[in-house]
PDB file of N, CA, C and O in Angstrom:
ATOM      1  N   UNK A   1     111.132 103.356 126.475  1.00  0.00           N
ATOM      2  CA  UNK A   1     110.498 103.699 125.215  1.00  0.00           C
ATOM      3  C   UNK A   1     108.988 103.501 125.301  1.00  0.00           C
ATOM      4  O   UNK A   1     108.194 104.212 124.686  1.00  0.00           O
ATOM      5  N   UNK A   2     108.584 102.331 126.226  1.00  0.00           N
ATOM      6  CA  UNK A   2     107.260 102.268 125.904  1.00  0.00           C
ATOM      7  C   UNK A   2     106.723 103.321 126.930  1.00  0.00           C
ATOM      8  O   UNK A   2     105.661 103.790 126.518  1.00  0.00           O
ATOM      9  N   UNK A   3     107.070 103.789 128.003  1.00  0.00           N
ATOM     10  CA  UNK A   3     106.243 104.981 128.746  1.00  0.00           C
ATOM     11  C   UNK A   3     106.631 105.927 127.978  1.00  0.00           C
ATOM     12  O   UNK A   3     105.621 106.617 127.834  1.00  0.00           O
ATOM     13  N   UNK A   4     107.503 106.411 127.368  1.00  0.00           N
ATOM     14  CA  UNK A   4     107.472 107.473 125.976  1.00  0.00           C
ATOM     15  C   UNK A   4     106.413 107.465 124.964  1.00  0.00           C
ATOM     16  O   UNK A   4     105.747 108.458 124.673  1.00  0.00           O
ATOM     17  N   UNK A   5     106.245 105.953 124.282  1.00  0.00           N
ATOM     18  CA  UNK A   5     105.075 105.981 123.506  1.00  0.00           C
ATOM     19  C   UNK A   5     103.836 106.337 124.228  1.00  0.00           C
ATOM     20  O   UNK A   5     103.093 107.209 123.777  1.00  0.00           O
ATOM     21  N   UNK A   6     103.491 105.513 125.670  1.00  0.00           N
ATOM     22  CA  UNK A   6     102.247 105.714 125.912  1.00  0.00           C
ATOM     23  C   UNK A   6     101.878 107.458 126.000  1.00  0.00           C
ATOM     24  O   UNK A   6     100.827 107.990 125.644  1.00  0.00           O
ATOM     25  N   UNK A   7     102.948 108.042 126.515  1.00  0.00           N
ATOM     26  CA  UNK A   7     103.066 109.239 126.843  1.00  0.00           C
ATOM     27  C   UNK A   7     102.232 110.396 125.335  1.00  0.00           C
ATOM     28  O   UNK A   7     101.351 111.251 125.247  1.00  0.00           O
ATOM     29  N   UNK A   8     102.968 109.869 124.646  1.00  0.00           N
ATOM     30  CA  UNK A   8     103.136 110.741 123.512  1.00  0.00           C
ATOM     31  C   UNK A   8     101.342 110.560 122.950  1.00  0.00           C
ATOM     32  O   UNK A   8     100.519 111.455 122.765  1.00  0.00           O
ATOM     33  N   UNK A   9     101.195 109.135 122.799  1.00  0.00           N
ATOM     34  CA  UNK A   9      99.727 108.505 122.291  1.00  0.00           C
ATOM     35  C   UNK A   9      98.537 109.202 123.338  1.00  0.00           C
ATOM     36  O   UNK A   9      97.624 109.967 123.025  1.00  0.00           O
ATOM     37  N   UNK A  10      98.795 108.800 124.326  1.00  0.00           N
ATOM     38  CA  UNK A  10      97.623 109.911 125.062  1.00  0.00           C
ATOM     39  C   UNK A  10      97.283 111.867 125.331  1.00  0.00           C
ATOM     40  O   UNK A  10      96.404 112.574 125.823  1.00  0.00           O
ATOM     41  N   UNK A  11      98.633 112.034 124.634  1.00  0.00           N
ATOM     42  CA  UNK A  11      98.467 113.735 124.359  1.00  0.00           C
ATOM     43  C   UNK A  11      98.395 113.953 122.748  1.00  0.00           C
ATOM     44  O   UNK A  11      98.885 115.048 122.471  1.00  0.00           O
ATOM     45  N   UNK A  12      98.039 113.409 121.858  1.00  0.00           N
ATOM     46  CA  UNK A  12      97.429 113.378 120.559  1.00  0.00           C
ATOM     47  C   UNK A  12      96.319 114.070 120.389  1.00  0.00           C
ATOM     48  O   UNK A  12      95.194 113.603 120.568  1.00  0.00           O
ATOM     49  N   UNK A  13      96.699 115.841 119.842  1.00  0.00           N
ATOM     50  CA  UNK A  13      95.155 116.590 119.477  1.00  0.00           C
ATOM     51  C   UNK A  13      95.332 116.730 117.917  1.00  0.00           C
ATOM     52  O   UNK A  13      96.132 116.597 116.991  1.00  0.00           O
ATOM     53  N   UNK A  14      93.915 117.124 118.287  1.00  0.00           N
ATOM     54  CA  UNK A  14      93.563 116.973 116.605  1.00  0.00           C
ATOM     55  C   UNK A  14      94.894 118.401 115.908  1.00  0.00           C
ATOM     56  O   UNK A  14      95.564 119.251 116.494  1.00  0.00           O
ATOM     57  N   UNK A  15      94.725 117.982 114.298  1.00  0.00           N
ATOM     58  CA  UNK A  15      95.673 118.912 113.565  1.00  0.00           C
ATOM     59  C   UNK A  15      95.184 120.356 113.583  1.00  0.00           C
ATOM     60  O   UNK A  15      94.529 120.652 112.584  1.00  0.00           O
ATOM     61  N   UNK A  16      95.317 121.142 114.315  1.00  0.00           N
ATOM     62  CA  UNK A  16      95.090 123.061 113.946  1.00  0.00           C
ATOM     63  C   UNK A  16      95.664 123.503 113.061  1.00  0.00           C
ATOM     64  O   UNK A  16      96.834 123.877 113.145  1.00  0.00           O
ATOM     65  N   UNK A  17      94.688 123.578 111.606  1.00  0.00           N
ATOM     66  CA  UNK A  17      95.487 123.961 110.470  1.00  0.00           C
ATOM     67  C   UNK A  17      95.619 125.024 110.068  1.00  0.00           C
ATOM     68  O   UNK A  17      96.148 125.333 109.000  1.00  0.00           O
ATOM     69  N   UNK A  18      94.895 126.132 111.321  1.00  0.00           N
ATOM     70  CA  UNK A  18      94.689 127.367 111.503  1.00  0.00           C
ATOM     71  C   UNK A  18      95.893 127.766 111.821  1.00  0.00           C
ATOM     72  O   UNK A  18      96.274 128.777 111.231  1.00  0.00           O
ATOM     73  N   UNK A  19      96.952 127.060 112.924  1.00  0.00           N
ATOM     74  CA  UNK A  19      98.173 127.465 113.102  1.00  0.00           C
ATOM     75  C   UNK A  19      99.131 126.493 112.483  1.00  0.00           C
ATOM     76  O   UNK A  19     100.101 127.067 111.986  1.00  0.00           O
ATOM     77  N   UNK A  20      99.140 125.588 112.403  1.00  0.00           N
ATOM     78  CA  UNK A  20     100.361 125.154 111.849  1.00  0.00           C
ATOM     79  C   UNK A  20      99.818 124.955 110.040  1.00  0.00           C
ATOM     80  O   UNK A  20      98.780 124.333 109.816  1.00  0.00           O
ATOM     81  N   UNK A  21     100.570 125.497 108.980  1.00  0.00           N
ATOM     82  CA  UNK A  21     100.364 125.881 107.825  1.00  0.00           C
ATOM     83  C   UNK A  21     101.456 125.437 106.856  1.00  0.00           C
ATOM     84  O   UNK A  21     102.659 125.536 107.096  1.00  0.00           O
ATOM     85  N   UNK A  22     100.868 124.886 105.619  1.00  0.00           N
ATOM     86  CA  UNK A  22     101.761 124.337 104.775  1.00  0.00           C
ATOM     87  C   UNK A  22     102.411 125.222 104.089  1.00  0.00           C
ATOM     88  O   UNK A  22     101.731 126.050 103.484  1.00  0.00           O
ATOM     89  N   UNK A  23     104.213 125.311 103.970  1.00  0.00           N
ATOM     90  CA  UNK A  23     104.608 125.964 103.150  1.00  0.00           C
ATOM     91  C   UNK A  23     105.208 125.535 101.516  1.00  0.00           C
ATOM     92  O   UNK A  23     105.471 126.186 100.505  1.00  0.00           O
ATOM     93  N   UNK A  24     105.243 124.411 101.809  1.00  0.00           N
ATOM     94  CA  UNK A  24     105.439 123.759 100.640  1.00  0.00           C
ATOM     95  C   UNK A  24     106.053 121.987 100.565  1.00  0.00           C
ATOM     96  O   UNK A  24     107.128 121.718 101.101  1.00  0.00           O
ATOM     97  N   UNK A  25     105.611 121.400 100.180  1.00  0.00           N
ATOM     98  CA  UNK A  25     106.383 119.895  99.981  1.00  0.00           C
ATOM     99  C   UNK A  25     107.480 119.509 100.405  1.00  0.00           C
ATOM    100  O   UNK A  25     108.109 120.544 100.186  1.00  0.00           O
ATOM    101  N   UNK A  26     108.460 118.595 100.993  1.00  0.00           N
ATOM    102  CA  UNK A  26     109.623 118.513 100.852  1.00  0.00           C
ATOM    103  C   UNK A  26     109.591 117.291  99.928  1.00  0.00           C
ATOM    104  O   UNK A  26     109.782 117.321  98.712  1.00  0.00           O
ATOM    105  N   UNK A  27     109.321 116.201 100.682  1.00  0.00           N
ATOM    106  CA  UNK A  27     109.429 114.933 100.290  1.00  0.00           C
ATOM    107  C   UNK A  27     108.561 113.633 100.221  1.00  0.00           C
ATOM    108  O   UNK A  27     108.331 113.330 101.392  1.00  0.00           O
ATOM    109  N   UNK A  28     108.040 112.825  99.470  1.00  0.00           N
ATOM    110  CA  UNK A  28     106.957 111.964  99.598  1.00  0.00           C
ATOM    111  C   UNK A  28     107.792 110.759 100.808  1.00  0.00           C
ATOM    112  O   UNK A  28     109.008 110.597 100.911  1.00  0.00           O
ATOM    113  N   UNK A  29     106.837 110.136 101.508  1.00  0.00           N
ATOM    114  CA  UNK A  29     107.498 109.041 102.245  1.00  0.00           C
ATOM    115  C   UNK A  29     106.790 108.141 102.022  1.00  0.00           C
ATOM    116  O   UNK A  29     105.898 108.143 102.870  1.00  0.00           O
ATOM    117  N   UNK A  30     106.634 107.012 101.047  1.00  0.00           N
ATOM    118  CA  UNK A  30     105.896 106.252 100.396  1.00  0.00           C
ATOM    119  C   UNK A  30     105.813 105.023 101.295  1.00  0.00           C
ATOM    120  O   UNK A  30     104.857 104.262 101.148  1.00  0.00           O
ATOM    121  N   UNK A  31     106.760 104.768 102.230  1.00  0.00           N
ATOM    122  CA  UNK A  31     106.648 103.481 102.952  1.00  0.00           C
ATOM    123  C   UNK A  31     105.582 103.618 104.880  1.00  0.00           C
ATOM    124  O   UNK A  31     105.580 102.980 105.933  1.00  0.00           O
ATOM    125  N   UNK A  32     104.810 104.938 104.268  1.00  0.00           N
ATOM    126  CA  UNK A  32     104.296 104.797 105.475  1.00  0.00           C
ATOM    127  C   UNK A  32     103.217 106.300 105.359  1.00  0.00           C
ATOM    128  O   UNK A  32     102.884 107.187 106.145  1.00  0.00           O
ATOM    129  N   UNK A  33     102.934 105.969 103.912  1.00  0.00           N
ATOM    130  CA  UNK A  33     101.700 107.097 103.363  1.00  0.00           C
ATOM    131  C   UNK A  33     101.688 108.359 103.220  1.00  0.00           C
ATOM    132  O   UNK A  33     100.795 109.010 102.678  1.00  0.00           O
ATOM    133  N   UNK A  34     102.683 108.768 103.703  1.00  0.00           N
ATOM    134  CA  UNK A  34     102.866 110.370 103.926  1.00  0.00           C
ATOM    135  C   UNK A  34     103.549 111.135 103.166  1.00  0.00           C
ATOM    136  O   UNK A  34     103.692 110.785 101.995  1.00  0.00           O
ATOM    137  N   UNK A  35     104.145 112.372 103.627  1.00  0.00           N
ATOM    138  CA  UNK A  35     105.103 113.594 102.996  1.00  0.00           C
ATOM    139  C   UNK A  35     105.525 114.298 103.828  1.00  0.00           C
ATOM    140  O   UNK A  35     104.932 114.948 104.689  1.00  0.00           O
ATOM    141  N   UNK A  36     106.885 114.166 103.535  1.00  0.00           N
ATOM    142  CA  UNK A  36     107.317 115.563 104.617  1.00  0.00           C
ATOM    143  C   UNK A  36     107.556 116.694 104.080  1.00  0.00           C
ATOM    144  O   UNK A  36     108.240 116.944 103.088  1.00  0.00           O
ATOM    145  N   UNK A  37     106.813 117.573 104.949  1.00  0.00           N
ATOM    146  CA  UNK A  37     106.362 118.946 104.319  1.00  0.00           C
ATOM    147  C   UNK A  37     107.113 120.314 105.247  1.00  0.00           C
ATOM    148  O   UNK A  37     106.951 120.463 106.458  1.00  0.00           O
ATOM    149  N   UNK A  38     107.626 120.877 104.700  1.00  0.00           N
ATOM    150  CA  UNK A  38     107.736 122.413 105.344  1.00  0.00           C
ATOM    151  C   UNK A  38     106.379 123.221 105.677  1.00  0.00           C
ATOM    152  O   UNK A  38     105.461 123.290 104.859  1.00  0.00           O
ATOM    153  N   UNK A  39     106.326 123.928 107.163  1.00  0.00           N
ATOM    154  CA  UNK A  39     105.345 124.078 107.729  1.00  0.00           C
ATOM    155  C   UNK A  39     105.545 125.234 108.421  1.00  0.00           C
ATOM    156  O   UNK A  39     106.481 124.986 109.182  1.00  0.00           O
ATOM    157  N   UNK A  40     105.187 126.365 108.584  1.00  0.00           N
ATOM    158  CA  UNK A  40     105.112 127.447 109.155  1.00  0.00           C
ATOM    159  C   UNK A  40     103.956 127.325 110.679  1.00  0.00           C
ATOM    160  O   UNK A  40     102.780 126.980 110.564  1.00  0.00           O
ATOM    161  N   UNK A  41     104.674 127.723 112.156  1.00  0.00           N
ATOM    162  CA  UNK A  41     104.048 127.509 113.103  1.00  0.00           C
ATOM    163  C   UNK A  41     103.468 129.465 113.400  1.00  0.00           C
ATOM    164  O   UNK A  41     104.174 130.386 113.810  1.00  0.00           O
ATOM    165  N   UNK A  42     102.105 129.500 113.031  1.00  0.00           N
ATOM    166  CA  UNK A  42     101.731 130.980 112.952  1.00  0.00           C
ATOM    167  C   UNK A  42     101.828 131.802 114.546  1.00  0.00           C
ATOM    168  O   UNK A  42     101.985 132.990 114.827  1.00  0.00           O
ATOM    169  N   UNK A  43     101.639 130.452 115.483  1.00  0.00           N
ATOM    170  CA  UNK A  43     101.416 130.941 117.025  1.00  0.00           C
ATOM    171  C   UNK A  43     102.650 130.899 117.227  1.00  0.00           C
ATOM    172  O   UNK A  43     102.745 131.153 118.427  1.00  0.00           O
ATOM    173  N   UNK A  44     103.873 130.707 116.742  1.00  0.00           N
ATOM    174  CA  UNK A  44     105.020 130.507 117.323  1.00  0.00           C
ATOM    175  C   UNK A  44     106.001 131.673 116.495  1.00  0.00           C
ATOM    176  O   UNK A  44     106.623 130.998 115.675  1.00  0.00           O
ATOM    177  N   UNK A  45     106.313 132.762 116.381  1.00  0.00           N
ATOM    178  CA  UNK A  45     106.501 133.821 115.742  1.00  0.00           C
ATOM    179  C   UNK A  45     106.892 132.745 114.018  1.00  0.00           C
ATOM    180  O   UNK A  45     107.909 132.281 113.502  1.00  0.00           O
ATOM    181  N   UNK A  46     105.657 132.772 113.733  1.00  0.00           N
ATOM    182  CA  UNK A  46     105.830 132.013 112.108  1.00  0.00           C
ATOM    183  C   UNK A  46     107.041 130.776 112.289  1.00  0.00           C
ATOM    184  O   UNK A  46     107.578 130.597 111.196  1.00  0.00           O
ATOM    185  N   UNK A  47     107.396 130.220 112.956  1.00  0.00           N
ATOM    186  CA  UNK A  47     109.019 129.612 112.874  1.00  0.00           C
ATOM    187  C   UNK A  47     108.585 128.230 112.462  1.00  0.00           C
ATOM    188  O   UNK A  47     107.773 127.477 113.001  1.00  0.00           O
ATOM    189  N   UNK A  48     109.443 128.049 111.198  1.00  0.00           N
ATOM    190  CA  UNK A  48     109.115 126.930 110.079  1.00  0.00           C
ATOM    191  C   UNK A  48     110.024 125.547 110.814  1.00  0.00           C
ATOM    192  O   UNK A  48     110.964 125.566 111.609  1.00  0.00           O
ATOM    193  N   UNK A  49     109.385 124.535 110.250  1.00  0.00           N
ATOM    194  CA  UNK A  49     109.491 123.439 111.072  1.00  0.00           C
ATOM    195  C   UNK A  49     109.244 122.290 109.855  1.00  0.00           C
ATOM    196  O   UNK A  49     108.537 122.647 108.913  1.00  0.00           O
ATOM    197  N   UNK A  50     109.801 120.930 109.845  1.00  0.00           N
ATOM    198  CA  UNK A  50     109.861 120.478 108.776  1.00  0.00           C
ATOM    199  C   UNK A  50     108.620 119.045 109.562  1.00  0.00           C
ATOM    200  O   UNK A  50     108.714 118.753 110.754  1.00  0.00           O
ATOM    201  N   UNK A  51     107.940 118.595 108.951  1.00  0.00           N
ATOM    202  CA  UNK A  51     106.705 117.731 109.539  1.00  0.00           C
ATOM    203  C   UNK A  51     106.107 116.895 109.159  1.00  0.00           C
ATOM    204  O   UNK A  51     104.976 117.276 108.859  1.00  0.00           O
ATOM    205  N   UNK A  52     106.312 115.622 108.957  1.00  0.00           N
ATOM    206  CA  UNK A  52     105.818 114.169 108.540  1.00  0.00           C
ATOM    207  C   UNK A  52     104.652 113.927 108.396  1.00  0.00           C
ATOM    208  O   UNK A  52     104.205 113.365 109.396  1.00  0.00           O
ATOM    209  N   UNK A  53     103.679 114.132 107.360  1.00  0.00           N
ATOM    210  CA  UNK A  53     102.393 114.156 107.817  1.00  0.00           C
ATOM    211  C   UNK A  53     101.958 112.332 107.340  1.00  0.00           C
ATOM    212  O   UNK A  53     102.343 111.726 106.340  1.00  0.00           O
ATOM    213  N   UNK A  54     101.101 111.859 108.397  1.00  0.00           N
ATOM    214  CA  UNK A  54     100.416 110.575 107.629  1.00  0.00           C
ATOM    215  C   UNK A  54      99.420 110.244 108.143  1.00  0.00           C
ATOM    216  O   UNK A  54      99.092 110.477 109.306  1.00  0.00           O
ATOM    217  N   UNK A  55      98.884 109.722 107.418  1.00  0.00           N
ATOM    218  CA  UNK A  55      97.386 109.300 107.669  1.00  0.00           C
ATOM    219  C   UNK A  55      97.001 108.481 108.881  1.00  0.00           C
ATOM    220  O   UNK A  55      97.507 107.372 109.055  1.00  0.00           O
ATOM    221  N   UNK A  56      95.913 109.115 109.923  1.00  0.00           N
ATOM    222  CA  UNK A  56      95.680 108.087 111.021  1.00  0.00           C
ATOM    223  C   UNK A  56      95.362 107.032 110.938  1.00  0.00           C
ATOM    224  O   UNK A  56      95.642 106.217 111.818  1.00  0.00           O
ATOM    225  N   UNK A  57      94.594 106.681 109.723  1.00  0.00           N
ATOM    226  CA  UNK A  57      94.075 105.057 109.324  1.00  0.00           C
ATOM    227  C   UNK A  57      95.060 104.435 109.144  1.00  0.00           C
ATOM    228  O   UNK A  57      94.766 103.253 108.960  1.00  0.00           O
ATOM    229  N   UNK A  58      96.498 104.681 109.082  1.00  0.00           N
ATOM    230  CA  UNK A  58      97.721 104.203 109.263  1.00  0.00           C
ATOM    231  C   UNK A  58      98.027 104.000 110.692  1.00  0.00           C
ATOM    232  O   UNK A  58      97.841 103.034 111.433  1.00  0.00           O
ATOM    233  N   UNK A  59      98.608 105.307 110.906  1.00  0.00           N
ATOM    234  CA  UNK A  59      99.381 105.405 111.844  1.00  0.00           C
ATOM    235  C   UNK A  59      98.454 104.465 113.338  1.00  0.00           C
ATOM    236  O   UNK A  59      98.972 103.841 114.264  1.00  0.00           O
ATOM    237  N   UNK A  60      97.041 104.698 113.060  1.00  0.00           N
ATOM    238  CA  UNK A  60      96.173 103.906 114.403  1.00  0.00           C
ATOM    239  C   UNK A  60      95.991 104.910 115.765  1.00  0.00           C
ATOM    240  O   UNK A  60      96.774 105.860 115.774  1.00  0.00           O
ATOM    241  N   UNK A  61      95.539 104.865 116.320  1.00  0.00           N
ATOM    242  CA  UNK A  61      95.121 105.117 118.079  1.00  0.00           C
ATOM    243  C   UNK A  61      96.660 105.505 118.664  1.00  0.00           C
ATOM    244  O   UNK A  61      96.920 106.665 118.986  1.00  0.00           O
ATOM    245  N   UNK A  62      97.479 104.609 118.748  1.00  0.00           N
ATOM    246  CA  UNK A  62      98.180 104.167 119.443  1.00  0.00           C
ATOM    247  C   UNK A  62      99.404 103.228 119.101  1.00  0.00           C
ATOM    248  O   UNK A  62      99.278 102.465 118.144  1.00  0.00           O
ATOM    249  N   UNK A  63     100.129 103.234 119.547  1.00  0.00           N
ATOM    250  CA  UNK A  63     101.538 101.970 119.639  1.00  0.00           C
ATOM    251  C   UNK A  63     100.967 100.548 119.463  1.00  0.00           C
ATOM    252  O   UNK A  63     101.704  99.896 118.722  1.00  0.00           O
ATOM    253  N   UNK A  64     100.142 100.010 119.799  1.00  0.00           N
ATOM    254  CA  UNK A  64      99.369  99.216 120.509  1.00  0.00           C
ATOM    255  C   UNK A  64      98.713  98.756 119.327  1.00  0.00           C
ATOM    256  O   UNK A  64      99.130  97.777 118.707  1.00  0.00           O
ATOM    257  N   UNK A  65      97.470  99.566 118.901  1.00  0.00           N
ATOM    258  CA  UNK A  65      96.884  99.394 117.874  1.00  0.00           C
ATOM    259  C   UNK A  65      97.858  99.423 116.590  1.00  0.00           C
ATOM    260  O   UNK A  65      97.446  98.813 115.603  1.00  0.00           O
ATOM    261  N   UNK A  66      99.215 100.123 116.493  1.00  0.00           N
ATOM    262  CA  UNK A  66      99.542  99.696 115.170  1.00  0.00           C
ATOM    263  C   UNK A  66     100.351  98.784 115.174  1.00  0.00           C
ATOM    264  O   UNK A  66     100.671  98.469 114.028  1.00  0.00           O
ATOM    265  N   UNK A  67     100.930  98.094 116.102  1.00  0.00           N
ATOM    266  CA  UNK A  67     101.841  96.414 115.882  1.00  0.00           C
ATOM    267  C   UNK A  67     101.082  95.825 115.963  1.00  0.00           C
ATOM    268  O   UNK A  67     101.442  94.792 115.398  1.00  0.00           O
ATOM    269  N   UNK A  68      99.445  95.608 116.561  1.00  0.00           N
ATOM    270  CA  UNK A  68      98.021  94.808 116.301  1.00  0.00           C
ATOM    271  C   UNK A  68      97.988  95.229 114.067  1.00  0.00           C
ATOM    272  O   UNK A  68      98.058  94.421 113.142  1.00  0.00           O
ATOM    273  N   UNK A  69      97.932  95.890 114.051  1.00  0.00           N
ATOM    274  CA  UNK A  69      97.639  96.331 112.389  1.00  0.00           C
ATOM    275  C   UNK A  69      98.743  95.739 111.739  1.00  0.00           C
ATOM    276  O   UNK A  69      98.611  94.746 111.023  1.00  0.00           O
ATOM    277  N   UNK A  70     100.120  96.446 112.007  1.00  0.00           N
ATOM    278  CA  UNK A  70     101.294  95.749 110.759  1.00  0.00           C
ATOM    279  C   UNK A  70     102.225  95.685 111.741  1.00  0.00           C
ATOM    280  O   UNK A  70     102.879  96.615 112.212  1.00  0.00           O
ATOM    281  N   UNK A  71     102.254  94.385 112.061  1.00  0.00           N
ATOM    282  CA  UNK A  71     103.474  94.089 113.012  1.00  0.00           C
ATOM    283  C   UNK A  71     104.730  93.701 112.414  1.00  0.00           C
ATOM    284  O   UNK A  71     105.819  93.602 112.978  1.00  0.00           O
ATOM    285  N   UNK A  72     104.406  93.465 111.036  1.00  0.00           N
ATOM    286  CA  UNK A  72     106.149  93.364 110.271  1.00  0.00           C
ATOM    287  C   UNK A  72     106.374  94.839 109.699  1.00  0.00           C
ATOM    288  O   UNK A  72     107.438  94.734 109.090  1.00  0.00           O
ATOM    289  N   UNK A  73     105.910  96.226 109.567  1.00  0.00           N
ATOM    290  CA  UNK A  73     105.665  97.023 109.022  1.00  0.00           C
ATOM    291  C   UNK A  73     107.425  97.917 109.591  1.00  0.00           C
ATOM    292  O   UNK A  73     107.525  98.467 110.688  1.00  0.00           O
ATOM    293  N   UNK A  74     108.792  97.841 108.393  1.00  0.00           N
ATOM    294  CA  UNK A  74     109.698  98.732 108.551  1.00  0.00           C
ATOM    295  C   UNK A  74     109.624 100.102 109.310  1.00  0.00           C
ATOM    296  O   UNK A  74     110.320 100.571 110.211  1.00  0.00           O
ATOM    297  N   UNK A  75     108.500 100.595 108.607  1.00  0.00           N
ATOM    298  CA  UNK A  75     108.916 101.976 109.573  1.00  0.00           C
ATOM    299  C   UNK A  75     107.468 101.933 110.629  1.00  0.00           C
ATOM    300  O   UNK A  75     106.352 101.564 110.266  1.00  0.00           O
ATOM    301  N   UNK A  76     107.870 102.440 112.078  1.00  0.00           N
ATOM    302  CA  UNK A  76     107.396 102.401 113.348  1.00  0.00           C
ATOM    303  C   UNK A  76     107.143 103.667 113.694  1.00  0.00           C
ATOM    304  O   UNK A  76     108.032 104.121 114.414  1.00  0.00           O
ATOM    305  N   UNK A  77     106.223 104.456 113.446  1.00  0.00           N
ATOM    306  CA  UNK A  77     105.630 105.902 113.618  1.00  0.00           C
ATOM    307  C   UNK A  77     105.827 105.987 115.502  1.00  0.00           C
ATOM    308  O   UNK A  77     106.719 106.702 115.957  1.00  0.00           O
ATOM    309  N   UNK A  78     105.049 105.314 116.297  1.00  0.00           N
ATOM    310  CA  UNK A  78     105.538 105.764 117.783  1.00  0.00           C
ATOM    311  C   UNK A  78     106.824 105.124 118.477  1.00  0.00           C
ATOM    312  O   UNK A  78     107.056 105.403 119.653  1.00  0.00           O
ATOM    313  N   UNK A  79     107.701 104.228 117.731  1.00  0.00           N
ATOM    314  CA  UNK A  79     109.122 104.436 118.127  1.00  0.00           C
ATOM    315  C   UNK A  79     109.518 105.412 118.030  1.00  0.00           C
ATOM    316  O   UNK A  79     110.189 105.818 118.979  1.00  0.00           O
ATOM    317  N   UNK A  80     109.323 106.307 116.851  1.00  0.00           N
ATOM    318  CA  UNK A  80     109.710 107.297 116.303  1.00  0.00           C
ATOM    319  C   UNK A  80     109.550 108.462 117.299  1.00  0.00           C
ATOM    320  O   UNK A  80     110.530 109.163 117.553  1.00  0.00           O
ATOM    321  N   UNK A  81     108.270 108.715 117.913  1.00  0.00           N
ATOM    322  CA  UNK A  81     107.316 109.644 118.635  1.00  0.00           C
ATOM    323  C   UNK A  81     107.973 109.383 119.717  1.00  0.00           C
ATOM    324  O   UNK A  81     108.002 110.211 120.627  1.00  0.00           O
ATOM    325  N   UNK A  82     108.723 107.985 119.821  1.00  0.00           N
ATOM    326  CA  UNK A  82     109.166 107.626 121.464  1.00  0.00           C
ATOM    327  C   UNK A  82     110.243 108.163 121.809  1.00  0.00           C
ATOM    328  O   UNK A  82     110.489 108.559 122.949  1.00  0.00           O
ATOM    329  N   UNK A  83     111.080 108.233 120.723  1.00  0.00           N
ATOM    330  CA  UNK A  83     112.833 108.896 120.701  1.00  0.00           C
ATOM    331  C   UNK A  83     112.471 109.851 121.310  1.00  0.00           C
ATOM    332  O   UNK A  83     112.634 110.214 122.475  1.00  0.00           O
ATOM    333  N   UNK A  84     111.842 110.352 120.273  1.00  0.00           N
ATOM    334  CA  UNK A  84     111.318 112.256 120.162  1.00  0.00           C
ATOM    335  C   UNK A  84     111.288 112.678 121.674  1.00  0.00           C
ATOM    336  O   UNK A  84     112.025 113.410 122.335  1.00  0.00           O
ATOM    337  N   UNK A  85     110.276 112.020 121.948  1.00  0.00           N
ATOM    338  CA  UNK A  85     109.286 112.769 123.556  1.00  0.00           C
ATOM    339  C   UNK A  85     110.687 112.500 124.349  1.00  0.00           C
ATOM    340  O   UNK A  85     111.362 113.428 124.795  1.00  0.00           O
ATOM    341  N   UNK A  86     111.106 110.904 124.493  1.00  0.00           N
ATOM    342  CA  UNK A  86     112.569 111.042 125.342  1.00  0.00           C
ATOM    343  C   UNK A  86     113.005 111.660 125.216  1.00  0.00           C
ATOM    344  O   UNK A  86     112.570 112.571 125.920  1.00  0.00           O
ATOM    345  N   UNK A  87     113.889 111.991 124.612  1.00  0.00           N
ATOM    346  CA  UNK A  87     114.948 113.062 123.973  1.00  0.00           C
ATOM    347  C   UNK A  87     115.081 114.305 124.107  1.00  0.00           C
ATOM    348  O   UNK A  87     116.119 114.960 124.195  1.00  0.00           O
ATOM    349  N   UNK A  88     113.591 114.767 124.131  1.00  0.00           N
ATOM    350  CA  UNK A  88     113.208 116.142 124.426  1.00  0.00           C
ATOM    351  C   UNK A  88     113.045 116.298 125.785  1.00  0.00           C
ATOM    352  O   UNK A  88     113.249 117.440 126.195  1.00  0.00           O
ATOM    353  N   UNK A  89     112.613 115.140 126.912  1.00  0.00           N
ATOM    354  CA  UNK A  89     112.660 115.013 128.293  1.00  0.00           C
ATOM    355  C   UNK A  89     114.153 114.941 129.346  1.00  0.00           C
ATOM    356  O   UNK A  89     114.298 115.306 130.513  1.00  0.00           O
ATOM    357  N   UNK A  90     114.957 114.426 128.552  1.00  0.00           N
ATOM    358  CA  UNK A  90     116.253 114.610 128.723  1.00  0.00           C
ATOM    359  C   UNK A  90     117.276 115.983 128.835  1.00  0.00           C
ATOM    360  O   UNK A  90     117.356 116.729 127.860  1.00  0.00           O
ATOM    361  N   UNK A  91     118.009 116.253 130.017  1.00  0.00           N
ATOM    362  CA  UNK A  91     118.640 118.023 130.216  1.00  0.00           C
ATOM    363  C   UNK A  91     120.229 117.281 130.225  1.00  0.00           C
ATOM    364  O   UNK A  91     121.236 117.979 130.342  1.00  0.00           O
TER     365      UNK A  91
END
């Protein structure tokens, strides 16, 4: 998990809001600043995608920097990122 996080934390680009585009709200996620939103990917033949958005002054740099910030903090944004990237590395 943690070479997943580091993985994931060092390929972090900025948001292109030119291609990926809000289609509408789903849900507020109050325990970790955000909303998950329906999102249309324009470079990807439009194909909608559902997408957690939260604030970096939250979320931090890194894995690293956010158990330095809220180390009792329930929900864990690059555990999360860590599943993901595994999961998706996995055949």
């Amino acid at each position: 998990l943690d070479a997943a996080m580091k993985e994931v934390s060092s390929g972090v680009e900025p948001w292109d809001s030119t291609r990926i585009v809000l289609v509408k709200p789903l849900q507020d996620a109050a325990r970790n600043h955000g909303q998950v939103q329906l999102m249309r990917d324009t470079a990807n033949g439009d194909r909608l995608m559902a997408v957690k958005r939260m604030p970096s002054r939250w979320v931090r740099s890194g894995p690293k920097e956010f158990d330095e910030q809220y180390p009792t903090a329930s929900e864990k944004p690059w555990h999360d990122l860590g599943y993901v990237q595994h999961l998706g590395s996995v055949h």
